[in-house]
N, C-alpha and C positions, 0 to 999 in steps of 0.2 A: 503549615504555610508553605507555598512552593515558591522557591528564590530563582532568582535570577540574575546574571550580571548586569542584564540591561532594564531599564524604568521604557515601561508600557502606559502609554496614554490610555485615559479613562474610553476614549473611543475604544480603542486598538482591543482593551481587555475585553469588552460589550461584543466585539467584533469574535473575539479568541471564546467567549462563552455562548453566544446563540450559534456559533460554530461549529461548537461541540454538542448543543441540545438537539440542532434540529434531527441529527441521525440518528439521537438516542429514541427521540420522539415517536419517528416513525418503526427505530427495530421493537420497540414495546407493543405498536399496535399491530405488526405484524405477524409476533411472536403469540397475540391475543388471537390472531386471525387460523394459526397455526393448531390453534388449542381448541378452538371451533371446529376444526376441519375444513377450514373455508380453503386452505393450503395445504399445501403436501408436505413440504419441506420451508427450511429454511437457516440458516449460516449464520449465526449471531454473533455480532461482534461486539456486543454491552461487555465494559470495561476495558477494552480496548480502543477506542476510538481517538483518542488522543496520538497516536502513531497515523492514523490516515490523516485528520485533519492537519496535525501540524506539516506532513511534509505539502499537501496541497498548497494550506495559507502559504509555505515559507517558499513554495518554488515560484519559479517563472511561469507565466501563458505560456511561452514556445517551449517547456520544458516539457518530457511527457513522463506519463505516470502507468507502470504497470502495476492495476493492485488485485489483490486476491478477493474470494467470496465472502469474505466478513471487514472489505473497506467499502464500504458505502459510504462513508465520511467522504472519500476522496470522490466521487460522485457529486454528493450534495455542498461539498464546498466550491467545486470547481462549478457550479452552477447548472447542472443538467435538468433541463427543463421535466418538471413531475410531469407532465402527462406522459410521454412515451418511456420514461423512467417506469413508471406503475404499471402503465402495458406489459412493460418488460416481467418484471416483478410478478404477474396475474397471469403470464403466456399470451397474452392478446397479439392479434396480428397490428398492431398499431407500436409495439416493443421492439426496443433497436433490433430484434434479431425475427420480426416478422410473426412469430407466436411459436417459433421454433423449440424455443424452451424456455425458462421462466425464471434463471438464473442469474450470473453476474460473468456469464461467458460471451461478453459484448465487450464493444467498446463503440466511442464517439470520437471520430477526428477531428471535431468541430472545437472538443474542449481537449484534445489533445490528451486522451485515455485510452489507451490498447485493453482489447481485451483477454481476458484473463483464459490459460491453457488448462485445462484439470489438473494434468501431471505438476505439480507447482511450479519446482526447478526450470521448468521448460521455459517460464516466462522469462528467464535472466542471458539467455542466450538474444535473444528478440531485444532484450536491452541493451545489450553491445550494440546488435544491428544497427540499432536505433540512433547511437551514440557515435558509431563508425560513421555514419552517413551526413549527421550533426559536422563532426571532425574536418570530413571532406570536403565538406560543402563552405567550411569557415562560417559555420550558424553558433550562436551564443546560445545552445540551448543543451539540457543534459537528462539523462534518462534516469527514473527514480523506479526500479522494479522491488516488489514485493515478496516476502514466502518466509515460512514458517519456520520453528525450529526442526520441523521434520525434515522440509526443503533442502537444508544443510548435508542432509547423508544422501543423496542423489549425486550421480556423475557430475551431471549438468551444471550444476552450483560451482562445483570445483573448477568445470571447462569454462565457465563464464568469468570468473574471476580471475585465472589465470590469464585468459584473454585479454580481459580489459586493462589487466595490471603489463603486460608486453609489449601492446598498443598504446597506452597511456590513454584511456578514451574517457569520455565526460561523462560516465556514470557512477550510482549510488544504490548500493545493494542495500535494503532496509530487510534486515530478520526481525520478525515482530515473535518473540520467542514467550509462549504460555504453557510451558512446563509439558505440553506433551505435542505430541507425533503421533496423530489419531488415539491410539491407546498405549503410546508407546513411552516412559519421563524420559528426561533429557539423558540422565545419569547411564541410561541402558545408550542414548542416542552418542553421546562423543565423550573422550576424556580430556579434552581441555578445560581449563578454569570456566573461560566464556568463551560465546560464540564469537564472539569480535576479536580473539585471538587468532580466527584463522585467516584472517585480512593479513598477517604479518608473514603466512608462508610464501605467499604470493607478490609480496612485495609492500603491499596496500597498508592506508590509514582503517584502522580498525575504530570506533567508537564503541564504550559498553557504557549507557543509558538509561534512564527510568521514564519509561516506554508510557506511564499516564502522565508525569509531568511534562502537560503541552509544548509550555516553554523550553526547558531543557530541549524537545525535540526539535523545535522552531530555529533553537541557535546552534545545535547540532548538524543541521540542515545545511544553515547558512556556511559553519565551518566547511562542512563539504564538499 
C-alpha cells in the first residue's frame, strides 16, 4: 500500500491513475509495433512512469519541463495533442519536428516542454537558462530538467548544479536512477551512498525517493 502524508480525493486518485495508464498504454502498443517491425527503435519507460507523471501533475503551467527519451508521461500529461504527438513518434512531416526524426528530440512551447539534447547532462545547463530568465524577469515559474543515473558522471551535471546553487535560481534536477548507465551499474558509476548526496556539495536540498511511488514524488515536488 503506498502512504502518504496527505488524503487524496476519490477524484484526485482517478486523476493520479488514468495519469499513469494512458503512457503505459500507448509504450505497450508501441513496443507491439516495434516487435513487428513496424518501428525501428524505441525508449521504454514501463516501470518508470510514475517520476514523469508525478512531476508534470505536481508542477505549474508556466513551469517548464525538460524530459528525456523514456518520459512520455510528461507529454501525455501535460496534454499534448496525439495527432502531431504520433507524427512525431511515426517520422511524419506532420511531427513537431517536421518528420526530421522520430524520436523524443522535440519540444512544444505551447505546453511549456523543451526538447530533449542526446547528450543528457546537456539538458541541465538549458535549465538554469531557463530559470535565470524566470528569475529576471520576476516570473513564478521553475524548471524541472531530467537525466539518468548515467547523466550524473558528465561535467555538465556538476556545472549545472553548481550554477544554480550560486545564483540561487528556481530549478529541480530530477535523476530518475535505474541501476544502470547504458551498460554501465551505479556501483562502477559513483561512490556515494545516493545520488541525492551530491546536492550537498554544492550547497543544495538533495531528496533520495521511491521513484514509482507517485505520491511520494508529487509531495517531493511540491517540497521543492
Amino acid at each position: 500500500m503506498i502512504k502518504t502524508s496527505k488524503k487524496i480525493s476519490k477524484a484526485k486518485a482517478i486523476e493520479i491513475y488514468t495519469s499513469l495508464l494512458l503512457p503505459r498504454q500507448i509504450e505497450e502498443r508501441m513496443l507491439n509495433l516495434l516487435r513487428q517491425n513496424k518501428i525501428s527503435k524505441w525508449f521504454s519507460g514501463i516501470g518508470q512512469e510514475a517520476v514523469a507523471v508525478g512531476v508534470a501533475l505536481s508542477s505549474k503551467k508556466e513551469d517548464f519541463i525538460l524530459p528525456m527519451h523514456r518520459d512520455l508521461g510528461v507529454f501525455t500529461t501535460r496534454k499534448v495533442p496525439f495527432y502531431p504527438l504520433f507524427c512525431q513518434l511515426f517520422g511524419k512531416a506532420d511531427g513537431f519536428s517536421g518528420g526530421r526524426e522520430r524520436s523524443f528530440h522535440f519540444g512544444t512551447l505551447e505546453h511549456n516542454i523543451v526538447g530533449m539534447i542526446s547528450h543528457l547532462a546537456a539538458m541541465m545547463p538549458v535549465a538554469d537558462g531557463l530559470a535565470l530568465a524566470s528569475k529576471v524577469r520576476n516570473e513564478d515559474s521553475v524548471a524541472f530538467s531530467f537525466c539518468g543515473d548515467g547523466a550524473t558522471s558528465e561535467g555538465d551535471f556538476h556545472e549545472a548544479l553548481n550554477l544554480a546553487a550560486v545564483w540561487k535560481l528556481p530549478v529541480v534536477f530530477v535523476i530518475e536512477n535505474n541501476g544502470y548507465g547504458l551498460s554501465t551499474p551505479t556501483n562502477e558509476q559513483f561512490a556515494c551512498e545516493k545520488l541525492s548526496d551530491r546536492a550537498k556539495g554544492y550547497g543544495m536540498k538533495g531528496f533520495h525517493i521511491d521513484g514509482n511511488n507517485i505520491l511520494e514524488v508529487m509531495e517531493t515536488v511540491e517540497k521543492a
